[in-house]
mmCIF entry with sequence, helices, sheets and N, C-alpha, C, O atoms, coordinates in Angstrom:
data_MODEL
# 
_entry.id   MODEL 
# 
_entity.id                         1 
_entity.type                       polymer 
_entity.pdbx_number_of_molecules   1 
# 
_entity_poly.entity_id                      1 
_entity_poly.type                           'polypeptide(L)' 
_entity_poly.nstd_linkage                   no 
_entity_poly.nstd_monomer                   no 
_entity_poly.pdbx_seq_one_letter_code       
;(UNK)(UNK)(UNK)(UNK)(UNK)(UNK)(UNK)(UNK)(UNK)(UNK)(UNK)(UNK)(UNK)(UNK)(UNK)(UNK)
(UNK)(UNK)(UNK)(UNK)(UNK)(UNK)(UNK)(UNK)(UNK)(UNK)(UNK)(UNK)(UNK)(UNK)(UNK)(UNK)
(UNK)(UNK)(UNK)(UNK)(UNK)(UNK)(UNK)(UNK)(UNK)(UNK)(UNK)(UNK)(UNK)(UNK)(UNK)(UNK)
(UNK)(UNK)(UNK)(UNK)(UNK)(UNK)
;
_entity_poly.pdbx_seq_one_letter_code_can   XXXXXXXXXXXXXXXXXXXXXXXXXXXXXXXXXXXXXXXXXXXXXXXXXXXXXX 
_entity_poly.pdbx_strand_id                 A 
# 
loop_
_entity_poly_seq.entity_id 
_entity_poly_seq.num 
_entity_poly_seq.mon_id 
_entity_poly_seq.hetero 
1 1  UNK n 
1 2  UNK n 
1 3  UNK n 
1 4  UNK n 
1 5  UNK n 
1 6  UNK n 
1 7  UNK n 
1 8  UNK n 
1 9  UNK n 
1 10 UNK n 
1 11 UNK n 
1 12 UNK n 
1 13 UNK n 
1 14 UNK n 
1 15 UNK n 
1 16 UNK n 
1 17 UNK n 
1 18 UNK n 
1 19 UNK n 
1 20 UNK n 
1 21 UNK n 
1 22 UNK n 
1 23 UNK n 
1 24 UNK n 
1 25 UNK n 
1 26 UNK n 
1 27 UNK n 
1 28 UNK n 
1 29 UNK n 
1 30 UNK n 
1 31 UNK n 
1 32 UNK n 
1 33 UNK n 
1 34 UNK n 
1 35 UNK n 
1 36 UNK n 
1 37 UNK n 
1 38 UNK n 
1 39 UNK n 
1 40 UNK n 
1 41 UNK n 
1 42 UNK n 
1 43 UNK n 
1 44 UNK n 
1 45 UNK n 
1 46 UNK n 
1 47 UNK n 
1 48 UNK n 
1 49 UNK n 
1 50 UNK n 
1 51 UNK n 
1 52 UNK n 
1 53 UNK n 
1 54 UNK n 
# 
_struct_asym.id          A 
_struct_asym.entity_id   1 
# 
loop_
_struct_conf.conf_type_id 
_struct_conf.id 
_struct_conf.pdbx_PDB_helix_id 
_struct_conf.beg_label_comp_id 
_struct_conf.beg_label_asym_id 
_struct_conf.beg_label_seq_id 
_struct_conf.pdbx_beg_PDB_ins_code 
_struct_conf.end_label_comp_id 
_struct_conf.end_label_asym_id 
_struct_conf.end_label_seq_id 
_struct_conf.pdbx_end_PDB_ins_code 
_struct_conf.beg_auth_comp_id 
_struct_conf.beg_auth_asym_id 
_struct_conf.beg_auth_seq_id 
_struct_conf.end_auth_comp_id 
_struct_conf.end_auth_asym_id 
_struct_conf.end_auth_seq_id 
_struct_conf.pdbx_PDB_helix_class 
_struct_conf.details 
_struct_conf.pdbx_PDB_helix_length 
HELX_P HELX_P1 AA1 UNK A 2  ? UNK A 12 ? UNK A 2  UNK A 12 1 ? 11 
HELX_P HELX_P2 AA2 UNK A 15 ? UNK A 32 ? UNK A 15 UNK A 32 1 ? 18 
HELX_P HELX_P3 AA3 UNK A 38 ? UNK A 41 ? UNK A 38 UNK A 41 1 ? 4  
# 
_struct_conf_type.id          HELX_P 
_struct_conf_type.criteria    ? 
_struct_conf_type.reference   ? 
# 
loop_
_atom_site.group_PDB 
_atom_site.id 
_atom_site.type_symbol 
_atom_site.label_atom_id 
_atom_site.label_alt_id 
_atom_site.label_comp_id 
_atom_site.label_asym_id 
_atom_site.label_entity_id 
_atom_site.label_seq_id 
_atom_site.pdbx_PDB_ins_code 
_atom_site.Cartn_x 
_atom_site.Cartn_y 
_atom_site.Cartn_z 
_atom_site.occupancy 
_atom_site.B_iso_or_equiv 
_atom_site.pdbx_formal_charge 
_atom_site.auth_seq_id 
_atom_site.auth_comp_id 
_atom_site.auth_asym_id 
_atom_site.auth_atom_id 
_atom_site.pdbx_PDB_model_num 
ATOM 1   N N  . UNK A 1 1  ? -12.693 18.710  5.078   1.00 0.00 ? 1  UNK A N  1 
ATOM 2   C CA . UNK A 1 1  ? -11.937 17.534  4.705   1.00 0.00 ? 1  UNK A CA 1 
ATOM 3   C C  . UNK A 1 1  ? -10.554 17.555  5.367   1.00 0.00 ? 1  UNK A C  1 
ATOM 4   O O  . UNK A 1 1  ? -10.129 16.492  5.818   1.00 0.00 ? 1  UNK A O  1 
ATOM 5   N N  . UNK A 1 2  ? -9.912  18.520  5.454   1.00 0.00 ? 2  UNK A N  1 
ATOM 6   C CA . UNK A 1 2  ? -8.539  19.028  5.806   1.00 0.00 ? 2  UNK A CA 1 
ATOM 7   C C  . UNK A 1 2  ? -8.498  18.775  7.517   1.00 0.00 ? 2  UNK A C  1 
ATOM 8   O O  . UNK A 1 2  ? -7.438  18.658  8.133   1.00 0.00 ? 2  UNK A O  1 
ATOM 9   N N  . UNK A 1 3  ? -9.892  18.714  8.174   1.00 0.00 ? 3  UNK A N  1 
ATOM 10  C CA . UNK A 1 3  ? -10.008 18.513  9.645   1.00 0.00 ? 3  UNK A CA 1 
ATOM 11  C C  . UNK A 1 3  ? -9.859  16.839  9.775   1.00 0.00 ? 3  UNK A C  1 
ATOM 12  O O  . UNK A 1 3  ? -9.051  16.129  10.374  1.00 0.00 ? 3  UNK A O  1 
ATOM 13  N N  . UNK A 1 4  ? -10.941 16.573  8.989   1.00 0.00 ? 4  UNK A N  1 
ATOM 14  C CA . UNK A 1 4  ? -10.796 15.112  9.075   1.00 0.00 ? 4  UNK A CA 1 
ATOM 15  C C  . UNK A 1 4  ? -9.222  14.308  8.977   1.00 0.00 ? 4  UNK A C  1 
ATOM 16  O O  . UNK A 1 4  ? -8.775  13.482  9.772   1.00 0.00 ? 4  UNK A O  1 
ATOM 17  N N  . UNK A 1 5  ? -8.711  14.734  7.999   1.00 0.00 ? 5  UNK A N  1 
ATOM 18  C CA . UNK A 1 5  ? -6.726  14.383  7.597   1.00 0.00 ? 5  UNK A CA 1 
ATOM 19  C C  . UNK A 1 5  ? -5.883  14.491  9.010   1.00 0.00 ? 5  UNK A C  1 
ATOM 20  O O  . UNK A 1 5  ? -5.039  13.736  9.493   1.00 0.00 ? 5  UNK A O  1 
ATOM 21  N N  . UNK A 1 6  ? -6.485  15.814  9.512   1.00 0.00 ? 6  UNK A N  1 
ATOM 22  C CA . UNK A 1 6  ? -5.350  16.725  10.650  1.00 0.00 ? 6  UNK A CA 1 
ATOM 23  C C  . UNK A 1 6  ? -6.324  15.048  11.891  1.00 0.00 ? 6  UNK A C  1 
ATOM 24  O O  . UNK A 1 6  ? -5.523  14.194  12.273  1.00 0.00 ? 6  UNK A O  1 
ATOM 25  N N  . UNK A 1 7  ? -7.372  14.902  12.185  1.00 0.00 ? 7  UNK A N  1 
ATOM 26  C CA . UNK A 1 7  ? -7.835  13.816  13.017  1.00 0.00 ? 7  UNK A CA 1 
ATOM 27  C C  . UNK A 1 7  ? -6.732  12.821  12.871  1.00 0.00 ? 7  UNK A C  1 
ATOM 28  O O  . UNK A 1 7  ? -5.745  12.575  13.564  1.00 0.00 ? 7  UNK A O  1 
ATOM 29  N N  . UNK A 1 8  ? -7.334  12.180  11.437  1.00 0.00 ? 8  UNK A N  1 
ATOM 30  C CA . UNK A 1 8  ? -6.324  10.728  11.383  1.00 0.00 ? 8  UNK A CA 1 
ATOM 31  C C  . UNK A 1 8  ? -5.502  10.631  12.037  1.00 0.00 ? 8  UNK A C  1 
ATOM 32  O O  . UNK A 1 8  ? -5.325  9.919   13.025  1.00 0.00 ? 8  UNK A O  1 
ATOM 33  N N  . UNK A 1 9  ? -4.438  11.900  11.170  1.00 0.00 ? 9  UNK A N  1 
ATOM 34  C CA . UNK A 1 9  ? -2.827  12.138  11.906  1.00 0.00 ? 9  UNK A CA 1 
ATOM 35  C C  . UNK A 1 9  ? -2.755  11.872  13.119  1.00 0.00 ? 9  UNK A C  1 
ATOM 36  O O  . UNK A 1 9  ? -1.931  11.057  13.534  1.00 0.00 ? 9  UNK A O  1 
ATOM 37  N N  . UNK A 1 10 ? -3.397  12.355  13.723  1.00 0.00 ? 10 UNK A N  1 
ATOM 38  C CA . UNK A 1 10 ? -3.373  12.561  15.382  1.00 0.00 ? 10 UNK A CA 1 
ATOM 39  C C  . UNK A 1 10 ? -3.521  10.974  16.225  1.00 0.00 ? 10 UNK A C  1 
ATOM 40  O O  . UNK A 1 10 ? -2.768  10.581  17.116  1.00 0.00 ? 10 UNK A O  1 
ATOM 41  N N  . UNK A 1 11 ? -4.667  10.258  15.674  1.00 0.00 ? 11 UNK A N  1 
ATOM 42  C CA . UNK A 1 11 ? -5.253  9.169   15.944  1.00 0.00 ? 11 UNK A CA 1 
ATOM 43  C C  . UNK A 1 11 ? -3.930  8.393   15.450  1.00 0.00 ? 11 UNK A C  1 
ATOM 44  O O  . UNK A 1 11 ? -3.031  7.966   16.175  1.00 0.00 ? 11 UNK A O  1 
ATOM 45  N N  . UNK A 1 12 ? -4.024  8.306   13.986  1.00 0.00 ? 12 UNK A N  1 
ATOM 46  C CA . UNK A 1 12 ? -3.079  6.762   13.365  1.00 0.00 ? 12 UNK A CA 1 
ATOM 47  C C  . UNK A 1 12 ? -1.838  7.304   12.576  1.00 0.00 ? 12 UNK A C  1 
ATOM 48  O O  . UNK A 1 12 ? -1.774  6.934   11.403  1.00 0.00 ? 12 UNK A O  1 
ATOM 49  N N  . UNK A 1 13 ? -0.844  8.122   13.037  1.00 0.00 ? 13 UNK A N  1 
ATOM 50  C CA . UNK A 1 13 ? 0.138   8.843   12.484  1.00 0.00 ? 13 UNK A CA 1 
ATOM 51  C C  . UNK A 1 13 ? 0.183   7.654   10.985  1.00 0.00 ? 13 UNK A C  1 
ATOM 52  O O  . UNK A 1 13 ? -0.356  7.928   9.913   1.00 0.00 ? 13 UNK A O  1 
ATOM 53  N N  . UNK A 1 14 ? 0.821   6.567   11.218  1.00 0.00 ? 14 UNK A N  1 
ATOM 54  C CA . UNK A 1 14 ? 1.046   6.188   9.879   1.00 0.00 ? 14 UNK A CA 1 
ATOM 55  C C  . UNK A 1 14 ? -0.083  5.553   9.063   1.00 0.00 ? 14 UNK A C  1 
ATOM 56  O O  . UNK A 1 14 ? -0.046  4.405   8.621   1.00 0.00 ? 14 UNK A O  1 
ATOM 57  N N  . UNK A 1 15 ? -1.102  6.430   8.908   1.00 0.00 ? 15 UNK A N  1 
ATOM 58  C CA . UNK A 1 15 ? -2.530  5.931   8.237   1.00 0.00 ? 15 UNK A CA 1 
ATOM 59  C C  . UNK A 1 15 ? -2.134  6.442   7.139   1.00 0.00 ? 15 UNK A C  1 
ATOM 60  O O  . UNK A 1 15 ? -2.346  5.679   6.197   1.00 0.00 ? 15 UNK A O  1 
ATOM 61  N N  . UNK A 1 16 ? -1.502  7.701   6.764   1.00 0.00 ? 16 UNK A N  1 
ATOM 62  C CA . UNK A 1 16 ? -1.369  7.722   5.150   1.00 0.00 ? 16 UNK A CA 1 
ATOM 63  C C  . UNK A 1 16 ? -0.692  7.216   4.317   1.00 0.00 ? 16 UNK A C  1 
ATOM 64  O O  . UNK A 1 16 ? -0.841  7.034   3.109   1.00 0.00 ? 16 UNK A O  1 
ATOM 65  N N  . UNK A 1 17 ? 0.380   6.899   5.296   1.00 0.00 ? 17 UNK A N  1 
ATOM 66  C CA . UNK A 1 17 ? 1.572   6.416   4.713   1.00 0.00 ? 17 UNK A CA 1 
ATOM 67  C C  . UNK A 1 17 ? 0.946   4.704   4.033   1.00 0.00 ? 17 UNK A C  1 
ATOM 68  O O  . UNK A 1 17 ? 1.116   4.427   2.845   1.00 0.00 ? 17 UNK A O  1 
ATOM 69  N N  . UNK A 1 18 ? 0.256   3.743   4.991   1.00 0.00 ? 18 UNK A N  1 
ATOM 70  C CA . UNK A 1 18 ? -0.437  2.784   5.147   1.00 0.00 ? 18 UNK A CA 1 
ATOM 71  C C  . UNK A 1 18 ? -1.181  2.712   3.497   1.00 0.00 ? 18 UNK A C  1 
ATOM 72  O O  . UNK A 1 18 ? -0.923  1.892   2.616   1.00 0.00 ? 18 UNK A O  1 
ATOM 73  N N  . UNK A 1 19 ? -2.190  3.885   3.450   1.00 0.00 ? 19 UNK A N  1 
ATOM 74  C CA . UNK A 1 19 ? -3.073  4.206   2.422   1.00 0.00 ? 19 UNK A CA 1 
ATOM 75  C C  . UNK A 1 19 ? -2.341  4.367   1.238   1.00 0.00 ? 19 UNK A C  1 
ATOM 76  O O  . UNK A 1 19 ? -2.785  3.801   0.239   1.00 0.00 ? 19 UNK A O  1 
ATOM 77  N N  . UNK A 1 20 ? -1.118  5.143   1.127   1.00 0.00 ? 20 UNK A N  1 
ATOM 78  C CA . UNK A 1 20 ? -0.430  5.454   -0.198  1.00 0.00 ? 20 UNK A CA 1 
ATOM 79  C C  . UNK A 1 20 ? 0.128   3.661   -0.765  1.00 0.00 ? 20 UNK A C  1 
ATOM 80  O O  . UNK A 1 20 ? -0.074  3.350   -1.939  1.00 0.00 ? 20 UNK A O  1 
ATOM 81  N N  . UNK A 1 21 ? 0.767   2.703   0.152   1.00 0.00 ? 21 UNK A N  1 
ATOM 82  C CA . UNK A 1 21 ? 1.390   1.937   -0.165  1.00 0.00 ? 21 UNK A CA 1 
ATOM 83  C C  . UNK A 1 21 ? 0.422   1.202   -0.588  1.00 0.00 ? 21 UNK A C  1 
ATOM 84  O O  . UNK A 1 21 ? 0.741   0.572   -1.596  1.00 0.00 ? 21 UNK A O  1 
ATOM 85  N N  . UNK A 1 22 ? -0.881  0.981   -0.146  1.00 0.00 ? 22 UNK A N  1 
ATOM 86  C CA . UNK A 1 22 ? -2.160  -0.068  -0.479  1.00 0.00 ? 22 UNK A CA 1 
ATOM 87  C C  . UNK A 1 22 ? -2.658  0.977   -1.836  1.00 0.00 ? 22 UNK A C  1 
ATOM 88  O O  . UNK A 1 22 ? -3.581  0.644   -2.579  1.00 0.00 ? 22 UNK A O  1 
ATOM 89  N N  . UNK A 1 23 ? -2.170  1.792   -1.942  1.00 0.00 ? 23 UNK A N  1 
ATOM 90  C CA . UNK A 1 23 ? -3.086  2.477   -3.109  1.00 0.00 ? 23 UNK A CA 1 
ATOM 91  C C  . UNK A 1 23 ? -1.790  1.899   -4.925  1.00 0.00 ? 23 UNK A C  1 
ATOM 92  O O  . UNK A 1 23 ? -1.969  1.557   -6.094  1.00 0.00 ? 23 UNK A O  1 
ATOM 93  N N  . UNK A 1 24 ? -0.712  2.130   -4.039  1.00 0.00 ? 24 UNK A N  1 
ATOM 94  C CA . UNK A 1 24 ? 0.631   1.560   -5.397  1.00 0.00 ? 24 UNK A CA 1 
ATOM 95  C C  . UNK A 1 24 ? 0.401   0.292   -5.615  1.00 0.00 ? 24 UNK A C  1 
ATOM 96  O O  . UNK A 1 24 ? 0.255   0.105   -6.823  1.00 0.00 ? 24 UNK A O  1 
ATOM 97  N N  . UNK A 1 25 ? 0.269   -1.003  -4.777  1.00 0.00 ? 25 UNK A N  1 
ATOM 98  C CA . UNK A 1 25 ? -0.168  -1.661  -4.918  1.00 0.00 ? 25 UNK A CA 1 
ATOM 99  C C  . UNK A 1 25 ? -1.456  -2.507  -5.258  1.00 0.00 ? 25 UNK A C  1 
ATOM 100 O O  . UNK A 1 25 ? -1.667  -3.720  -5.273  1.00 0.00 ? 25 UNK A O  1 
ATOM 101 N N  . UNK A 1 26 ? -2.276  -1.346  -5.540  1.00 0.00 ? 26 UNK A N  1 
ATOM 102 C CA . UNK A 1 26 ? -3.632  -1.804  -6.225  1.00 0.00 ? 26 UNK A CA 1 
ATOM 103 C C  . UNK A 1 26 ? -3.348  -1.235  -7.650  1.00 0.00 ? 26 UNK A C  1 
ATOM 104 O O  . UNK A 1 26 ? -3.731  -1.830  -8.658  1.00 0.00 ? 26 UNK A O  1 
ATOM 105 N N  . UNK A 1 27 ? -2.686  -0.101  -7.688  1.00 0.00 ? 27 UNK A N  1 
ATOM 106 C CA . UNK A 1 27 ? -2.078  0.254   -9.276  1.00 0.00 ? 27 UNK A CA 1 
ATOM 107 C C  . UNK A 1 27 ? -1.309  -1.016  -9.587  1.00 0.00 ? 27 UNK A C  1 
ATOM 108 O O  . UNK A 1 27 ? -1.612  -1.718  -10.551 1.00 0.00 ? 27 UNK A O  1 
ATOM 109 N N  . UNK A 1 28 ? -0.236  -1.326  -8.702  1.00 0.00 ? 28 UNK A N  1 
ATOM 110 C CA . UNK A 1 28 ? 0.476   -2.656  -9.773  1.00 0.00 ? 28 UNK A CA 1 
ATOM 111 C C  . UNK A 1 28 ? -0.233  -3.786  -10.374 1.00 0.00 ? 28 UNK A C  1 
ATOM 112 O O  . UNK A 1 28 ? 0.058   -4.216  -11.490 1.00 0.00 ? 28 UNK A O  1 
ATOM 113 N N  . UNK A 1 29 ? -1.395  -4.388  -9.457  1.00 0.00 ? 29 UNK A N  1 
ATOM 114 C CA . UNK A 1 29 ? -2.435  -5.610  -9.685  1.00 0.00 ? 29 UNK A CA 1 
ATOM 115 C C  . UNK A 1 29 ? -2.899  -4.661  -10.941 1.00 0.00 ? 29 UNK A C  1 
ATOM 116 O O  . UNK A 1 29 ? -2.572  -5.212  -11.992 1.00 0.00 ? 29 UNK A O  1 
ATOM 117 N N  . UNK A 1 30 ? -3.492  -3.533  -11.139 1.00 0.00 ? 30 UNK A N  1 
ATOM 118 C CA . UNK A 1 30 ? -3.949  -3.080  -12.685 1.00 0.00 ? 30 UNK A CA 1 
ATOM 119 C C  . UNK A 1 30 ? -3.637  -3.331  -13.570 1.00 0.00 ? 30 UNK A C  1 
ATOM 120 O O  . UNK A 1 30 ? -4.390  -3.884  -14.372 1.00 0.00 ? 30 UNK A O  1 
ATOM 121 N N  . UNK A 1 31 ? -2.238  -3.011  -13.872 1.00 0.00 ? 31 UNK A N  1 
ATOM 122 C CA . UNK A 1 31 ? -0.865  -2.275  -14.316 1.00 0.00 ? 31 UNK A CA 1 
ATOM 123 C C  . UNK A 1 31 ? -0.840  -4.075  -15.002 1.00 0.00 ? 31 UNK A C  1 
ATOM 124 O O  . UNK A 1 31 ? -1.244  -4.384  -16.123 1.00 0.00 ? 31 UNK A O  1 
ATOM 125 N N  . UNK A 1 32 ? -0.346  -4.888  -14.126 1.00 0.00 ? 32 UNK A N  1 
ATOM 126 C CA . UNK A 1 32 ? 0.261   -6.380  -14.432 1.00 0.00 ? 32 UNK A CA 1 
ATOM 127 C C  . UNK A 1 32 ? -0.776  -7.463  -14.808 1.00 0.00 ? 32 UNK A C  1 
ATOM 128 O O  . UNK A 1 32 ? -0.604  -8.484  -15.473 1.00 0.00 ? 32 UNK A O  1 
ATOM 129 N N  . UNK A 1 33 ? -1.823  -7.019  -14.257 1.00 0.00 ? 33 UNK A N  1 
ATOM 130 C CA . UNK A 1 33 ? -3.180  -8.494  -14.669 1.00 0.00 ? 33 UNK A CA 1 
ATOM 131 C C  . UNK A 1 33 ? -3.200  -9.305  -15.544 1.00 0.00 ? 33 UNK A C  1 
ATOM 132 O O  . UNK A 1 33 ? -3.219  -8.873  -16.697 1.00 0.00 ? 33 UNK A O  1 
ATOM 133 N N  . UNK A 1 34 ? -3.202  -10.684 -15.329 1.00 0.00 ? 34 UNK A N  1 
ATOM 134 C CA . UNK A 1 34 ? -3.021  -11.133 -14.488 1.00 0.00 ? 34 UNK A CA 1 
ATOM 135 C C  . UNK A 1 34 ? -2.183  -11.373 -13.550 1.00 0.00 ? 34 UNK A C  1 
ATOM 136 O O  . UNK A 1 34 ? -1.416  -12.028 -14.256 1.00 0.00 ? 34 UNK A O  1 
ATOM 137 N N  . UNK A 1 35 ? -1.610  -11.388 -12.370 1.00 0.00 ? 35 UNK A N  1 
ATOM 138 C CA . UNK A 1 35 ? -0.425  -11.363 -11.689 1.00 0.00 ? 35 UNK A CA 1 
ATOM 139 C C  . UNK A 1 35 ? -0.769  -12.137 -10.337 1.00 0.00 ? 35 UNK A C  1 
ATOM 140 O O  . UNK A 1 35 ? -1.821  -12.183 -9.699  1.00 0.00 ? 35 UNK A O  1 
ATOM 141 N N  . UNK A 1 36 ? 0.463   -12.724 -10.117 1.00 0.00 ? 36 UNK A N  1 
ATOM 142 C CA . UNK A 1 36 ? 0.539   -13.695 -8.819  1.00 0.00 ? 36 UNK A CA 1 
ATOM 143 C C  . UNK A 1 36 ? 0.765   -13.091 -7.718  1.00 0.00 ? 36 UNK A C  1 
ATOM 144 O O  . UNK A 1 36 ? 0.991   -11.889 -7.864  1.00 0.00 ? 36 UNK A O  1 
ATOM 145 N N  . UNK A 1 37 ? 0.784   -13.380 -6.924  1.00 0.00 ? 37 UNK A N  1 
ATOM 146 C CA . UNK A 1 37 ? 1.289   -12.984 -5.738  1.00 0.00 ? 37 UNK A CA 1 
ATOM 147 C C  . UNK A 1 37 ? 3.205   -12.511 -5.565  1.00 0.00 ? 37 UNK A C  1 
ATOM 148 O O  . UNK A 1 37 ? 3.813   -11.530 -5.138  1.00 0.00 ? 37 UNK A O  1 
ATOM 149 N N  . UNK A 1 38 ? 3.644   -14.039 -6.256  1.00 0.00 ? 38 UNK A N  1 
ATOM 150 C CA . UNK A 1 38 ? 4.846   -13.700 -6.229  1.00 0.00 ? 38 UNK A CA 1 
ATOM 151 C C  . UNK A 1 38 ? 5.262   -12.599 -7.341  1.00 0.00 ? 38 UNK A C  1 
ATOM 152 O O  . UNK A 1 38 ? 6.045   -11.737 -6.942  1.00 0.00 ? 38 UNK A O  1 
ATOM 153 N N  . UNK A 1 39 ? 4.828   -12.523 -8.706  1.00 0.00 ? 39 UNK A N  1 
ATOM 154 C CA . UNK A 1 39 ? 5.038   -12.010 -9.693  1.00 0.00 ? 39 UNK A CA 1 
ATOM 155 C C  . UNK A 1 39 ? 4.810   -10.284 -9.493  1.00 0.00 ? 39 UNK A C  1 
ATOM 156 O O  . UNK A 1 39 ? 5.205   -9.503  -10.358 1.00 0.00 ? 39 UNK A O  1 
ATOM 157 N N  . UNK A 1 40 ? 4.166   -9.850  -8.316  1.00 0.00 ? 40 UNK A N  1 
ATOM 158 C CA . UNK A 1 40 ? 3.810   -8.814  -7.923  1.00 0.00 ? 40 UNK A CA 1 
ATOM 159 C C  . UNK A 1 40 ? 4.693   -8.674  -6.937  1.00 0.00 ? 40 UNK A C  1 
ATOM 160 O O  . UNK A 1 40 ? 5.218   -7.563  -7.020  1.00 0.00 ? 40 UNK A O  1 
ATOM 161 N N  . UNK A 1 41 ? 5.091   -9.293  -6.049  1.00 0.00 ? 41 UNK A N  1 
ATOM 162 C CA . UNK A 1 41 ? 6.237   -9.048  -4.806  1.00 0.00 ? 41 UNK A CA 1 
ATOM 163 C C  . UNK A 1 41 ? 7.496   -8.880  -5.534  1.00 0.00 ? 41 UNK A C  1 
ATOM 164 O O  . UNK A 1 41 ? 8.319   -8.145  -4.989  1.00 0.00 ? 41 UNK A O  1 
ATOM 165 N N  . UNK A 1 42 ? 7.809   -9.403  -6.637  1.00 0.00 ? 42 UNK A N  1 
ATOM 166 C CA . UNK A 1 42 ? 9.358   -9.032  -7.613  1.00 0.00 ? 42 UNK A CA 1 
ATOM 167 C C  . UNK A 1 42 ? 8.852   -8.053  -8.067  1.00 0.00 ? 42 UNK A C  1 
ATOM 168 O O  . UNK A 1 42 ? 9.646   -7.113  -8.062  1.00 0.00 ? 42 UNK A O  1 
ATOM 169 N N  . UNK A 1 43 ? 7.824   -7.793  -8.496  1.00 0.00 ? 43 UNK A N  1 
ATOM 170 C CA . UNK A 1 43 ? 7.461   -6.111  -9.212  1.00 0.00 ? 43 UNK A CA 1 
ATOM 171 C C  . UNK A 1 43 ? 8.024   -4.890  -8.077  1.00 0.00 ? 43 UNK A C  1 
ATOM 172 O O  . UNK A 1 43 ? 8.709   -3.919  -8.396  1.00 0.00 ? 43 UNK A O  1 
ATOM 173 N N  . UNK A 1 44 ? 7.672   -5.131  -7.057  1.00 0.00 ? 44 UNK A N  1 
ATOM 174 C CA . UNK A 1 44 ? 7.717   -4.392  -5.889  1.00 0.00 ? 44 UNK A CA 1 
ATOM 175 C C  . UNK A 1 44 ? 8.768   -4.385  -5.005  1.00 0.00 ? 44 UNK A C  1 
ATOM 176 O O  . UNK A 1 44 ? 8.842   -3.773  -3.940  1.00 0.00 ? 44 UNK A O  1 
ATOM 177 N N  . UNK A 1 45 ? 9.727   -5.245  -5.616  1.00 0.00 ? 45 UNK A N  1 
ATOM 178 C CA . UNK A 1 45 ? 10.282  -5.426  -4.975  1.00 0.00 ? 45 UNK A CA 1 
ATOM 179 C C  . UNK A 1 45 ? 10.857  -5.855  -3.655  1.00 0.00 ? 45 UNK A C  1 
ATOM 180 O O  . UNK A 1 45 ? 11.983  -5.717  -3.179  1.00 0.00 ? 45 UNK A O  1 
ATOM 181 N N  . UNK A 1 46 ? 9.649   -6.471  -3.155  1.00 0.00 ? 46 UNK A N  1 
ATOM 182 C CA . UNK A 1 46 ? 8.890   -7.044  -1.857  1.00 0.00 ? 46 UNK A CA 1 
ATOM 183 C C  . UNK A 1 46 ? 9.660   -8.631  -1.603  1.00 0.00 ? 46 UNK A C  1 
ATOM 184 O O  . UNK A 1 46 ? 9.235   -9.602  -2.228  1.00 0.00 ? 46 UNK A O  1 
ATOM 185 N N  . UNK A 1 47 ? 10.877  -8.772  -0.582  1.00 0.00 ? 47 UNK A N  1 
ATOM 186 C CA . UNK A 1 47 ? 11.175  -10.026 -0.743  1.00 0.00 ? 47 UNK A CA 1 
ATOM 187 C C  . UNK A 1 47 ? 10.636  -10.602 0.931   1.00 0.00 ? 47 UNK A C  1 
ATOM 188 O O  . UNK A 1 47 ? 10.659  -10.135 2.070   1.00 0.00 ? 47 UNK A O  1 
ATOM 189 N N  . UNK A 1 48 ? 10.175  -11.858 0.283   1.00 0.00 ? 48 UNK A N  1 
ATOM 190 C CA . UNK A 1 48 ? 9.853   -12.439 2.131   1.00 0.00 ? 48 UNK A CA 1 
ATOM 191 C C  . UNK A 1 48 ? 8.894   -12.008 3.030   1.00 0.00 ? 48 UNK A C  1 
ATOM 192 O O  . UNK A 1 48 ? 8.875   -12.434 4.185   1.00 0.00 ? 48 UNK A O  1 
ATOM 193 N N  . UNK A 1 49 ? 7.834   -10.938 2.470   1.00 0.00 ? 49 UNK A N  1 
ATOM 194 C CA . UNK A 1 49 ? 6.964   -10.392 3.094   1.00 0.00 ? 49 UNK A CA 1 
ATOM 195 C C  . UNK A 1 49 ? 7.413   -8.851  4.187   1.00 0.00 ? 49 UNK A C  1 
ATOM 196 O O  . UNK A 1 49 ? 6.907   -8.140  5.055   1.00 0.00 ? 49 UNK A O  1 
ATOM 197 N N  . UNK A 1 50 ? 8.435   -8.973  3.559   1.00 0.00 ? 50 UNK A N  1 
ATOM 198 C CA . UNK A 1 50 ? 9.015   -7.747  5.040   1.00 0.00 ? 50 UNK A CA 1 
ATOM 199 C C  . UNK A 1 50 ? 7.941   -6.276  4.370   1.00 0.00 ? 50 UNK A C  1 
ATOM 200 O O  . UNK A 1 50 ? 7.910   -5.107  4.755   1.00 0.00 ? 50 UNK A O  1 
ATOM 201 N N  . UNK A 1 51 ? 7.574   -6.605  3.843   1.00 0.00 ? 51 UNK A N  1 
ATOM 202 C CA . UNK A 1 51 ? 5.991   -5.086  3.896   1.00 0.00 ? 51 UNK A CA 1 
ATOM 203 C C  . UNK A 1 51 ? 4.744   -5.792  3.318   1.00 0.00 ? 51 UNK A C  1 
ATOM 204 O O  . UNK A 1 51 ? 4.218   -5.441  2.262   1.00 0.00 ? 51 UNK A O  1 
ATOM 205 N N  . UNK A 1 52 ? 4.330   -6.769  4.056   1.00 0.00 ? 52 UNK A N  1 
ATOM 206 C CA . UNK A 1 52 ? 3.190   -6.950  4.115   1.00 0.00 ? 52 UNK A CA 1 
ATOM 207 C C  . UNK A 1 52 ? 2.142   -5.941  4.279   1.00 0.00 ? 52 UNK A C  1 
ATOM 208 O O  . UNK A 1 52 ? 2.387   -5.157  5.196   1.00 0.00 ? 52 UNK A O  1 
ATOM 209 N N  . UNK A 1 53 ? 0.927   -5.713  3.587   1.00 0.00 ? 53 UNK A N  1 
ATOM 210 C CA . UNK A 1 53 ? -0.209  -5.295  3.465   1.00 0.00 ? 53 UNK A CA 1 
ATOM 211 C C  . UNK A 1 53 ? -1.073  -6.055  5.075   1.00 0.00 ? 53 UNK A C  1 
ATOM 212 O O  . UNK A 1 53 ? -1.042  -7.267  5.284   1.00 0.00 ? 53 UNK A O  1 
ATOM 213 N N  . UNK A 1 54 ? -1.470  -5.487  5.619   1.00 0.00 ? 54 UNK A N  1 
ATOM 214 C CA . UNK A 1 54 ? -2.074  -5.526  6.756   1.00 0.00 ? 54 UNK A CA 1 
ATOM 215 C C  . UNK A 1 54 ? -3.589  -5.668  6.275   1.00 0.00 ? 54 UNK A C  1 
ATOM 216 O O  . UNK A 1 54 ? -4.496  -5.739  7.104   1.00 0.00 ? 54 UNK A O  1 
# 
């Protein structure tokens, strides 16, 4: 498993980083349900899209 991680890295340096932020943000949609789009970007503190989810 630890080979596969050391790959990524190599391939998509910011793949975990990518993965951790899509992973907080599937906790907040939990966490808040029902929740809007916007009502989740003030959770997150997310103004204007400047960290859009890809």
């Amino acid at each position: 498993m630890q080979e596969l991680v050391d790959i990524q890295k190599r391939l998509y340096p910011d793949l975990l980083e990518v993965m951790r932020q899509r992973y907080v943000l599937m906790q907040n949609v939990e966490h808040l349900q029902p929740v809007g789009r916007r009502a989740l970007a003030a959770s997150m503190n997310l103004l204007n899209g400047m960290c859009a989810v890809k």
